[in-house]
Every structure is written in structure tokens, then in C-alpha cells.
C-alpha positions in Angstrom: -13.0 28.8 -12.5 -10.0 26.8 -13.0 -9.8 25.6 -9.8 -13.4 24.4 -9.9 -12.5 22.3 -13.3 -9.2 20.6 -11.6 -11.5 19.4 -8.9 -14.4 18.0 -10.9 -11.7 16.8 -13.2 -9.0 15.6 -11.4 -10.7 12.6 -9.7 -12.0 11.1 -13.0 -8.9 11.1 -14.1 -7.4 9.3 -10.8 -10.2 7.1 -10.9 -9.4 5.1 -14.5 -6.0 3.9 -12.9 -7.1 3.0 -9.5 -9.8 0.5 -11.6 -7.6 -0.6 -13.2 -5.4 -2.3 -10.4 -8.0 -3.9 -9.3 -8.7 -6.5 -12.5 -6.1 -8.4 -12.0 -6.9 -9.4 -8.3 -10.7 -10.0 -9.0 -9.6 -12.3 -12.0 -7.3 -14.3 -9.4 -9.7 -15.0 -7.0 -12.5 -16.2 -9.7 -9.4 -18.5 -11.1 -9.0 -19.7 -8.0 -12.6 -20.6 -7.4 -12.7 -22.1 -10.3 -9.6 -24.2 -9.8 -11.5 -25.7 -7.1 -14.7 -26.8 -9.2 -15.4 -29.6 -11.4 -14.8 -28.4 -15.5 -18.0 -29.7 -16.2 -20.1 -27.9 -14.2 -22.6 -25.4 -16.6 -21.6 -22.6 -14.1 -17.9 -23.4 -14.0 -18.2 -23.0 -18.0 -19.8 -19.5 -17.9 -17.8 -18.1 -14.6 -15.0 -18.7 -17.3 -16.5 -17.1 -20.1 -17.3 -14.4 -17.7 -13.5 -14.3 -16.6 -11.9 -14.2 -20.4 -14.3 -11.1 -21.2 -13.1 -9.4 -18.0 -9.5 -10.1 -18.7 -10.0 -8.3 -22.1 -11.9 -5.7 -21.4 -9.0 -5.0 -18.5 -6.3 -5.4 -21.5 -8.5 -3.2 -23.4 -8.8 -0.2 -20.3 -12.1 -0.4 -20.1 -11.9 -1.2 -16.4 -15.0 -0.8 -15.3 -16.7 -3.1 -17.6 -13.7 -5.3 -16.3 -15.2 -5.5 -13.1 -18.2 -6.1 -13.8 -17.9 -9.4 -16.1 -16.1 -10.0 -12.9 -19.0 -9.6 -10.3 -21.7 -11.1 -12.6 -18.6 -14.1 -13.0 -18.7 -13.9 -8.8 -22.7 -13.8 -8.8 -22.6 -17.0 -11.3 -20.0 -18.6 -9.2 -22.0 -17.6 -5.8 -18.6 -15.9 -3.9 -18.0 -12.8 -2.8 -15.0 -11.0 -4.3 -12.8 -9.2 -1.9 -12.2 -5.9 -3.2 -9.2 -2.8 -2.0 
């Protein structure tokens, strides 16, 4: 029985941290992209919205919401994030 609970168990666990790597290089690339754009542009403005909430929700732990501020920041931006 134990063993059963370390293997359901163990990969949540694993999988908080390995999320959480992976913030910081989504948020690069959309900075990047967005380096490259015109300020002005409507979709500029709400990839960067998109980007602030995903940096705080990364500060915050909650990685997985992290993410996806990041893909709907992608999806607004029309790129495709490279993710590990």
C-alpha cells in the first residue's frame, strides 16, 4: 500500500518544480517578441499584460497558471513558444 501511495504521489510532487523552470524561459521569449513589435500595437499591450500576470503567478508558485497567461500571451502574439 505504501508503495502504491509513493508512486501516485511522488510525480505530483516532482511535477510542481519541473513547472516551475519553465516560467522564466516562456516569459523571455514573449519579452523578446515583444521587443521586436511596435508599443502601440493593441496586441503588443495585452501580450504584456498577459506576460506581467504570468511573471506573478510564477513568483507566486502557481506555475501552471504561469504558463498559461504565457500561451494565451503566445496565442495573442501569434508565436509558438518553445518549450523543454
Amino acid at each position: 500500500m505504501r508503495a502504491l501511495v509513493i508512486a501516485i504521489l511522488l510525480p505530483l510532487v516532482l511535477a510542481g518544480p519541473a513547472l516551475g523552470f519553465q516560467c522564466p524561459l516562456l516569459i523571455k521569449q514573449l519579452n523578446d517578441e515583444v521587443a521586436r513589435l511596435s508599443p502601440d500595437d493593441p496586441k503588443v499591450k495585452r501580450a504584456k499584460s498577459l506576460i506581467e500576470e504570468a511573471r506573478q503567478r510564477h513568483a507566486e508558485g502557481s506555475h501552471a497558471k504561469s504558463i498559461a497567461a504565457a500561451d494565451e500571451a503566445a496565442k495573442v502574439l501569434g508565436i509558438e513558444l518553445k518549450k523543454n
